[in-house]
N, C-alpha and C positions, 0 to 999 in steps of 0.2 A: 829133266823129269826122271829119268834115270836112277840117280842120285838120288836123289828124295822118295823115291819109290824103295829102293834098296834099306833107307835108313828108317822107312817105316811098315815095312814086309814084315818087320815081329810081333808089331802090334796088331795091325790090319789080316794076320794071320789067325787072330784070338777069339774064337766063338763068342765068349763075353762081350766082347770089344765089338764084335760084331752087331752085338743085341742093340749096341746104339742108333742102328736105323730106325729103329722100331719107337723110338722115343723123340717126341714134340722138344723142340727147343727154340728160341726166338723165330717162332712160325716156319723155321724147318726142322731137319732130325739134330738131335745131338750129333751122332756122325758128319754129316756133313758140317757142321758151325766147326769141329773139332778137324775136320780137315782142312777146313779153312785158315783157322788157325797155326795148324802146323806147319800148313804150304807158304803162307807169308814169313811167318815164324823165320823158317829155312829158307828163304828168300833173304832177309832180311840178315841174319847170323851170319852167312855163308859169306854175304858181299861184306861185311866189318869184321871179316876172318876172326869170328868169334867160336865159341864149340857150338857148332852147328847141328851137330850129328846129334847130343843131347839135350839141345832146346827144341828140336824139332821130335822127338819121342815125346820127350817131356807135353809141349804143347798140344801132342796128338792126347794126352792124357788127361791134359788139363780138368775135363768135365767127367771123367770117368766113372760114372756114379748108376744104376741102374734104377735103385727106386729114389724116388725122391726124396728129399727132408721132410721128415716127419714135423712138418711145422704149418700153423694159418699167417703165423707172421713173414711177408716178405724178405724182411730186411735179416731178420736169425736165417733164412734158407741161406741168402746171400752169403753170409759170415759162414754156415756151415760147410757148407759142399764143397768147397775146398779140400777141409778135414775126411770123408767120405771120398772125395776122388782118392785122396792119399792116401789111403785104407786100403779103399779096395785096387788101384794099382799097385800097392804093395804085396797083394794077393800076388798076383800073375807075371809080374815082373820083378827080378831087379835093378832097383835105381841108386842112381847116384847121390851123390847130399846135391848138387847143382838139379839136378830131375826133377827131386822132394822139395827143394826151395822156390821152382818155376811153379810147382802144383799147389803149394799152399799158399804161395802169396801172388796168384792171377788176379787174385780180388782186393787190392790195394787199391784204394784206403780203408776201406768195405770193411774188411777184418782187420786194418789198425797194423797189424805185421811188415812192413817195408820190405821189399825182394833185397836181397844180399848181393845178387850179381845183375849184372849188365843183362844176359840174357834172359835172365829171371823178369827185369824192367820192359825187356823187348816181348815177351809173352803177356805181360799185364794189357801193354798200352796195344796188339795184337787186337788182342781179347775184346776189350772194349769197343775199339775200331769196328770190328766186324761185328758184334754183338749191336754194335746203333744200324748198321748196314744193312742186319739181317731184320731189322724191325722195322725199317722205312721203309723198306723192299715188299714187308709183308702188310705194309697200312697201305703202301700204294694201290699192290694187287686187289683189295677189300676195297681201296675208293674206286678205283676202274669199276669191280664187279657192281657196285653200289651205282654211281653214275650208266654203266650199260641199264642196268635196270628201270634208275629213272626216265632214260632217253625211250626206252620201249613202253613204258608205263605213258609219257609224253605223247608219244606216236599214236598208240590207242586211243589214248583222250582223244585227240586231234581228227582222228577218222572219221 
């Protein structure tokens, strides 16, 4: 943990970067999905001695977007935000062309652009993994609170 703390103290240091706890993302914050991501990420790079050290920024970056896409269409948000993470990570840090290739093409096939590297490929399919994770995790919690409800709703009847 060490290590991966170390390789991502520059970002997790960035009031911006920060602002992402404050933002809803697959029923938890963007920060937390984007450390998830990173932390597999760099699990993942590290053990196929791949560059580790910039797929795990990179994917710490992946979502980096503050306000949203200015869109009602789902599927153009999808395709955008990529472009807007890129942007505005490119504010506050510099990246590499492998950083800038992991950020733009996380949303493959979504945005049609294919990742160029191996790592790039390892942040997509990441991405996805956790992003289905974090939405079954959060239907779950909603059918619990839904069924508690009915069970107590049941109980009353019954009394």
């Amino acid at each position: 943990m060490k290590e991966f703390n170390n390789i991502i103290s520059n970002v997790v240091n960035n009031d911006v970067f920060m602002s992402l706890q404050n933002i809803n993302h697959h029923g938890i914050t963007r920060y937390n999905h984007s450390m998830r991501v990173a932390y597999y990420t760099y699990r993942i790079t590290k053990t196929l001695k791949l560059n580790f050290e910039e797929a795990t920024e990179a994917a710490l970056l992946h979502d980096f977007f503050i306000d949203e896409v200015d869109c009602e269409n789902k599927l153009f948000k999808l395709r955008r935000h990529p472009k807007y993470a890129l942007e505005n990570a490119s504010k506050y840090f510099d990246l590499t062309e492998l950083e800038k290739d992991i950020i733009l093409t996380h949303m493959f096939p979504i945005t049609f652009t294919p990742p160029k590297y191996l790592e790039s490929w390892i942040v997509d399919i990441v991405d996805d993994v956790s992003a289905i994770y974090e939405k079954i995790y959060c239907i779950r919690k909603e059918l619990n609170a839904a069924c508690m409800f009915l069970f107590i709703l049941l109980i009353n009847y019954l009394k």
